[in-house]
BAMARNU-944874 format. One record per residue (C-alpha): x, y, z. Coordinates in steps of 0.02 Angstrom, whole numbers, plus 50000, padded with zeros to 5 digits. Example, Ala and Ser with C-alpha at 12.3 -4.5 7.8 and 13.67 -1.06 7.14 Angstrom:
<bamis>
    east   north      up
   50615   49775   50390
   50684   49947   50357
</bamis>
This chain:
<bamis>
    east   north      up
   51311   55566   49041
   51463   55597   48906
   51522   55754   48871
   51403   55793   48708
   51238   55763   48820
   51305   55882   48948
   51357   56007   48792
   51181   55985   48720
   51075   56017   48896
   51184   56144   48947
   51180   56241   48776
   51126   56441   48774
   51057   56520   48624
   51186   56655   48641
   51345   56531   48630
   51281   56496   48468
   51373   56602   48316
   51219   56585   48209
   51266   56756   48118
   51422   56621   48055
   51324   56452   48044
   51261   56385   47872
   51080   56359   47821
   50990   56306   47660
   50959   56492   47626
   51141   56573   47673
   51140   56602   47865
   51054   56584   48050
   51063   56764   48083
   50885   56778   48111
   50849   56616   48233
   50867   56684   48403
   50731   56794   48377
   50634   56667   48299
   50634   56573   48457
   50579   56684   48584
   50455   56722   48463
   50403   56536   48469
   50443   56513   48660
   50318   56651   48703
   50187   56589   48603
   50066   56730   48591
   50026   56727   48426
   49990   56596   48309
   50029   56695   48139
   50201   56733   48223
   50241   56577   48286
   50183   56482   48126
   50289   56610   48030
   50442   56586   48148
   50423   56408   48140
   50424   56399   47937
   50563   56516   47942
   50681   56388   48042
   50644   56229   47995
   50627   56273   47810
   50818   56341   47829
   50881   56183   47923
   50809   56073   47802
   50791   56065   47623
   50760   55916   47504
   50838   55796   47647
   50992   55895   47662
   51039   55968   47853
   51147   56109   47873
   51262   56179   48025
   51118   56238   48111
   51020   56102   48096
   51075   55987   48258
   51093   56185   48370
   50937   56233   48301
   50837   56050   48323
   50909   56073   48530
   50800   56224   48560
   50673   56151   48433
   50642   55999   48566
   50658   56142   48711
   50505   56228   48630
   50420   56046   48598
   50440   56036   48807
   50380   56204   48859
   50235   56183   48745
   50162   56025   48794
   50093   56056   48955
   50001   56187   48870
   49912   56122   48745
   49739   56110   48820
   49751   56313   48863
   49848   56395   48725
   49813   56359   48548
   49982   56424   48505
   50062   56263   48599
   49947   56152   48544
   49993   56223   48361
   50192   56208   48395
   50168   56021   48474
   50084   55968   48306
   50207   56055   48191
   50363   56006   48280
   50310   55813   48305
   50271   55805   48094
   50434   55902   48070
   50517   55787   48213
   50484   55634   48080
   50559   55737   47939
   50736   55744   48027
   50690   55556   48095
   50682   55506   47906
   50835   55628   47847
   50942   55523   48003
   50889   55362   47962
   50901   55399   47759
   51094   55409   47800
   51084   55248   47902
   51061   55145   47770
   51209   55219   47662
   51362   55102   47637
   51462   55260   47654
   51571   55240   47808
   51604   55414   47889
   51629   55468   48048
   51582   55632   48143
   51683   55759   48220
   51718   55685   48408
   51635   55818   48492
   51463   55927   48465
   51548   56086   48494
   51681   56044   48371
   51550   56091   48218
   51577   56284   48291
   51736   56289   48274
   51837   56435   48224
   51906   56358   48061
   51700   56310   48000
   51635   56484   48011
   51610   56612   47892
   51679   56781   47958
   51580   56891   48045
   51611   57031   47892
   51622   57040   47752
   51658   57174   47602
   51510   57201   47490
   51576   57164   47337
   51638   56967   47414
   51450   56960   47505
   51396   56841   47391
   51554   56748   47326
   51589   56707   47529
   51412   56658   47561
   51414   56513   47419
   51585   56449   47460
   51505   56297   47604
   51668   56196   47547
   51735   56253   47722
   51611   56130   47784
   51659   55980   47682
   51760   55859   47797
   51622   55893   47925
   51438   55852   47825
   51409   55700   47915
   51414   55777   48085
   51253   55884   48045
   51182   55706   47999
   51239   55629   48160
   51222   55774   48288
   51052   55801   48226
   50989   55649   48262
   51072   55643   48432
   50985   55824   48486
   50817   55760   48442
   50858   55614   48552
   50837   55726   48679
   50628   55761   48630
   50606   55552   48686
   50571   55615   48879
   50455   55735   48795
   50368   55592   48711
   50277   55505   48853
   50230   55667   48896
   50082   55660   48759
   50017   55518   48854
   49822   55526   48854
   49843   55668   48714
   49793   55685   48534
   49977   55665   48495
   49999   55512   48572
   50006   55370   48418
   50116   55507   48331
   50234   55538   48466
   50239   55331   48490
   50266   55298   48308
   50420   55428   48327
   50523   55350   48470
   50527   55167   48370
   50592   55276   48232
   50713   55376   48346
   50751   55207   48430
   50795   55103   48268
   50903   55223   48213
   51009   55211   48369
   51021   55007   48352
   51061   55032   48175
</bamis>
């Protein structure tokens, strides 16, 4: 196991700066929340809403964002708690269908960049995307709010990281796949590893 799988399993929601992370709608301030709303599954409306909330923000017209590859980590955490639910709470069953369909969306967004003749390279290390010099202060004054929020050129040198590292955290949901074994899911979740799989021999 190299260092970035042990980064990614190991990962806690709180060593995550998402207050300082980009997303398609400024920043991640709101996630952690989002996902113990989504972890306990008690409610459907919440969880749907939660759900919409995040992956709307970490993708957007086939662009990723810095919290994409964090956020798709816990995404595939929630995708494992849930399915050994799914045949006694609705909510799981509802956040196993939503995440596999939005599973093939960053699938397709990964393997879209595949077949670029752009050669790029990522940063050498997951954790490097967090760094101090690629995140927006914690403050700011009110009249530079919005001037500091639209200035992503920070990020720059480092846009096809998001690309790569989000493909390799939802690497991590292929376990998770056979898992769906003798479910509705199954096909889906089948169709998604040769996806996931291609990508990597590409």
């Amino acid at each position: 196991m190299d260092k970035n799988q042990i980064y990614m399993q190991n990962l806690k929601l709180e060593d995550v700066p998402w207050n300082r992370i980009t997303t398609a709608y400024g920043r991640a301030s709101n996630f952690p929340n989002n996902f113990q709303t989504i972890w306990n599954m008690e409610s459907k409306k919440k969880v749907k809403a939660a759900l919409g909330e995040i992956t709307s923000d970490i993708e957007h017209q086939s662009t990723l964002w810095q919290a994409t590859p964090f956020a798709i980590i816990f995404l595939v955490r929630v995708f494992e708690n849930a399915i050994p639910k799914i045949d006694t709470n609705p909510c799981a069953k509802f956040v196993v269908e939503y995440l596999l369909d939005f599973f093939f969306v960053i699938a397709d967004c990964c393997n879209d960049l595949n077949d670029t003749t752009v050669e790029e390279y990522p940063l050498p290390y997951f954790a490097d995307m967090i760094q101090e010099d690629y995140l927006f202060p914690e403050k700011y004054n009110n009249e530079e709010d919005e001037e500091e929020e639209d200035d992503y050129s920070l990020l720059d040198d480092i846009l096809y990281s998001f690309w790569y590292y989000s493909y390799q955290a939802l690497s991590l949901c292929l376990p998770a796949l056979e898992k769906l074994s003798g479910t509705p899911f199954y096909k889906e979740a089948q169709d998604l590893k040769l996806i996931l799989k291609s990508i990597l021999q590409n």
